[in-house]
C-alpha positions in Angstrom: 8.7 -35.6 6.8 6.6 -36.0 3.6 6.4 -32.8 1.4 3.7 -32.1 -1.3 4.9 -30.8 -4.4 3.3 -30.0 -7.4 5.6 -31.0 -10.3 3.9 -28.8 -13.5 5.8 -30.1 -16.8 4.5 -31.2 -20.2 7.1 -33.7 -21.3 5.3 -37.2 -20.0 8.5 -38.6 -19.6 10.6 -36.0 -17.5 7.3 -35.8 -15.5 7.1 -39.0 -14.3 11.0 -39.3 -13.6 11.1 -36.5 -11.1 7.2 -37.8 -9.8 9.7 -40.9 -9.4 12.5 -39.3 -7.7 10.2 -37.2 -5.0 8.4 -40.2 -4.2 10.9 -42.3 -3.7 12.4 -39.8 -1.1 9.3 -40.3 0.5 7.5 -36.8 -0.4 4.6 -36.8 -2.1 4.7 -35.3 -5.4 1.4 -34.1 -7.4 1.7 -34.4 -11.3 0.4 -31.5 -13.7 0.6 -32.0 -17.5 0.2 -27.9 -18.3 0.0 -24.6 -16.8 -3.9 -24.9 -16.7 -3.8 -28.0 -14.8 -1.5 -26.7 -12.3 -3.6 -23.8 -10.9 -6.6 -26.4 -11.2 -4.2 -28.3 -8.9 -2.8 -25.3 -6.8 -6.7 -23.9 -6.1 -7.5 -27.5 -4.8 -5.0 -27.6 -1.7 -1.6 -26.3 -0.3 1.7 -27.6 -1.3 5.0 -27.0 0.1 7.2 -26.6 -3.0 5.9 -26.0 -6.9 8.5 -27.5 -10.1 7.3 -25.3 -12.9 8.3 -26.1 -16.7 8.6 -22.5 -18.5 7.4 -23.8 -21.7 4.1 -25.2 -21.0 0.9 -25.8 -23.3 -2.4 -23.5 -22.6 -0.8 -21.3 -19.8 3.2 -20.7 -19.6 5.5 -21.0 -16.4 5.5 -17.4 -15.5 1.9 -17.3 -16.0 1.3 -19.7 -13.5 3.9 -18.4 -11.5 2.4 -14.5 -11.6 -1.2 -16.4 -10.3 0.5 -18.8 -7.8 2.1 -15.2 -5.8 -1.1 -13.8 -5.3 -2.3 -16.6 -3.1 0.8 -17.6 -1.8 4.6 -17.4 -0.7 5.3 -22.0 -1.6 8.3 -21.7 -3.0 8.6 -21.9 -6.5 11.7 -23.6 -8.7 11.3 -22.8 -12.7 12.5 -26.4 -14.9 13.4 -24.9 -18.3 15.6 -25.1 -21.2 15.9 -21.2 -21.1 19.2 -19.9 -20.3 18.9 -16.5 -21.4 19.7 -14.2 -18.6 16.4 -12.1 -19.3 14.1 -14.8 -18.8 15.6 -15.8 -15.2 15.3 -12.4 -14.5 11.7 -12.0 -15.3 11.0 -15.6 -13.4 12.5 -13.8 -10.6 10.6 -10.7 -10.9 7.4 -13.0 -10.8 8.5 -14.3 -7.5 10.6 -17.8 -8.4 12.7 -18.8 -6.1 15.2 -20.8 -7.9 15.7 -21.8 -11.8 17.3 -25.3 -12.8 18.2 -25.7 -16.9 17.4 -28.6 -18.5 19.1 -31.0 -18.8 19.4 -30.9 -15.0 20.4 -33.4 -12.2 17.6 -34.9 -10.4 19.8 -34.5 -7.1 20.1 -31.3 -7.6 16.7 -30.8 -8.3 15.6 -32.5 -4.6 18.2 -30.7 -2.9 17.2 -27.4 -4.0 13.6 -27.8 -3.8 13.9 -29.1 0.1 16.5 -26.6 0.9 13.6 -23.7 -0.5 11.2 -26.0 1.8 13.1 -26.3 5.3 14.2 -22.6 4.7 10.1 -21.4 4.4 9.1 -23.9 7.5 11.7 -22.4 9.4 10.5 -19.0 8.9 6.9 -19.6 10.3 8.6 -21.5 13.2 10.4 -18.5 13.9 7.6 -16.5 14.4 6.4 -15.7 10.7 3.0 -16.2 11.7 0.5 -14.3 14.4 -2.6 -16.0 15.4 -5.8 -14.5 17.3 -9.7 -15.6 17.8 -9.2 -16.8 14.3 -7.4 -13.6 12.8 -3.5 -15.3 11.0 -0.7 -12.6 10.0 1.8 -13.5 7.9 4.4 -11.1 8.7 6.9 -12.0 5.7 4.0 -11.1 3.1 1.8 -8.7 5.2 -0.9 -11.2 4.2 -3.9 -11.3 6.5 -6.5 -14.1 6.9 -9.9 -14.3 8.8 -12.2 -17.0 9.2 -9.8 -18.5 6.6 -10.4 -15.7 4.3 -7.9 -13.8 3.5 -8.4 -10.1 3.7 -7.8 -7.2 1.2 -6.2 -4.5 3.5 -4.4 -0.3 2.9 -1.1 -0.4 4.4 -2.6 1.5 7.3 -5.1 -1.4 8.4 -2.4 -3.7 8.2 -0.2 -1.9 10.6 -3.5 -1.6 13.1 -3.9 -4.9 13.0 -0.4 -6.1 13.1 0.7 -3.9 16.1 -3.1 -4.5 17.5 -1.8 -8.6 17.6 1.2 -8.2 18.7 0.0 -6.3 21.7 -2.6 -8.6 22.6 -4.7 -8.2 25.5 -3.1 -4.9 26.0 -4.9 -1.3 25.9 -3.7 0.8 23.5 -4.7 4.5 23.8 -5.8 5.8 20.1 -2.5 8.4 20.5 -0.3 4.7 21.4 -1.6 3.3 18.1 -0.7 6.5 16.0 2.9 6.3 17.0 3.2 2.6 17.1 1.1 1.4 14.2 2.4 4.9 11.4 4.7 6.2 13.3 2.9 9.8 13.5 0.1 11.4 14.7 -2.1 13.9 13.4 -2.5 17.1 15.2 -3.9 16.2 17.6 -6.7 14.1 15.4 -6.3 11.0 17.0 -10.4 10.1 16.4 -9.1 9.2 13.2 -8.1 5.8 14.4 -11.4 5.1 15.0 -12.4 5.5 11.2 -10.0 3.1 10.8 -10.8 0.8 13.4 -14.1 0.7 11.8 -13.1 0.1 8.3 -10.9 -2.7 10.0 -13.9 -4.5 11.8 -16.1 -4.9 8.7 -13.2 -6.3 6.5 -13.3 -8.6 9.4 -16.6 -9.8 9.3 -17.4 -12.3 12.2 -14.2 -11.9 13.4 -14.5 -8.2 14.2 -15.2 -9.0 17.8 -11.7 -9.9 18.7 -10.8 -5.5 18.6 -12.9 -4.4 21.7 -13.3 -0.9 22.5 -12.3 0.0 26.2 -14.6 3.5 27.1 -12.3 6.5 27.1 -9.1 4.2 27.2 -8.7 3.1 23.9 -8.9 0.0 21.4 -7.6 -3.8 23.0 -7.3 -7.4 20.8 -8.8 -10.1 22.2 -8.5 -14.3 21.4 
């Protein structure tokens, strides 16, 4: 299977050698000379693995790094020359995945990168992802998309919408979703699911039509 990867590193040289070793194991690597380049590059379309150089002209490798998590869970491998234990630490912080010091064996490199790779894939296969009338979950991330969009959602629409998917086509009374979605109610003020609900639908926009309110029964997902 081909993979895209975004190899991000200044030094011409090293670049095109691992652009060279991808490639010729049949993936389909995407050159980036600095850190500016590669978010130019990761806003332009998905990859499924990122090689980031710390040391990088215009924007650094944690930089890019801090950006790249706000969009995205690829996994991320840091190429640097760094070997002090407080820079690995902050790339973990930041959300790498894996660090390889220069210099470094390209065989190593491909092997960790498609190991970080299969590992990812095989999450979403195992049921990472929910999909409905357009609405995607990604339950790893509690990352929410609509109409390819993703959505800026409080911990409590998440859980409405994560339980409402995963009990699809099923009625849930607004005292069900208290329990199941917060694991509470309050008082006895279970209308305030439907302030929710509502909140919900318009972060939704034309998707809002998939939650469909059942008279005096309750809230059910549709798609």
């Amino acid at each position: 299977m081909e993979y895209r990867v975004l190899v991000a590193e200044d030094e011409p040289k090293l670049r095109e050698v691992i652009c060279d070793w991808f490639r010729g194991k049949g993936d389909a690597p995407v050159p980036a000379a600095d850190g500016m380049e590669a978010l130019e590059k990761l806003a332009e379309g998905e990859f499924d693995a990122v090689l980031l150089d710390v040391l990088m002209p215009e924007l650094d490798g944690f930089s890019v790094c801090r950006a790249a998590r706000r969009e995205s869970d690829v996994p991320i491998v840091f190429l640097t020359a760094l070997s002090d234990e407080e820079d690995k630490l902050l790339g973990y912080e930041l959300g790498a995945d894996d660090y390889v010091t220069k210099p470094f064996s390209l065989a190593v490199l491909y092997a960790k990168t498609e190991a970080l790779i299969r590992r990812r894939r095989g999450n979403l296969r195992s049921g990472d992802l929910l999909e409905a009338g357009g609405v995607v979950l990604r339950l790893s991330t509690r990352q929410a998309w609509a109409e390819g969009r993703e959505l800026s959602l409080t911990p409590k629409e998440y859980a409405l919408l994560e339980c409402l998917m995963k009990n699809r086509g099923v009625v849930l009374s607004r005292e069900q979703l208290l329990v199941k979605c917060w694991g509470y109610d309050y008082e006895g003020e279970a209308r305030a699911v439907d302030t929710q609900i509502r909140r919900l639908r318009e972060k939704l926009g034309g998707r809002a039509g998939v939650i469909r309110t059942v008279i005096k029964a309750g809230y059910r997902l549709e798609g």
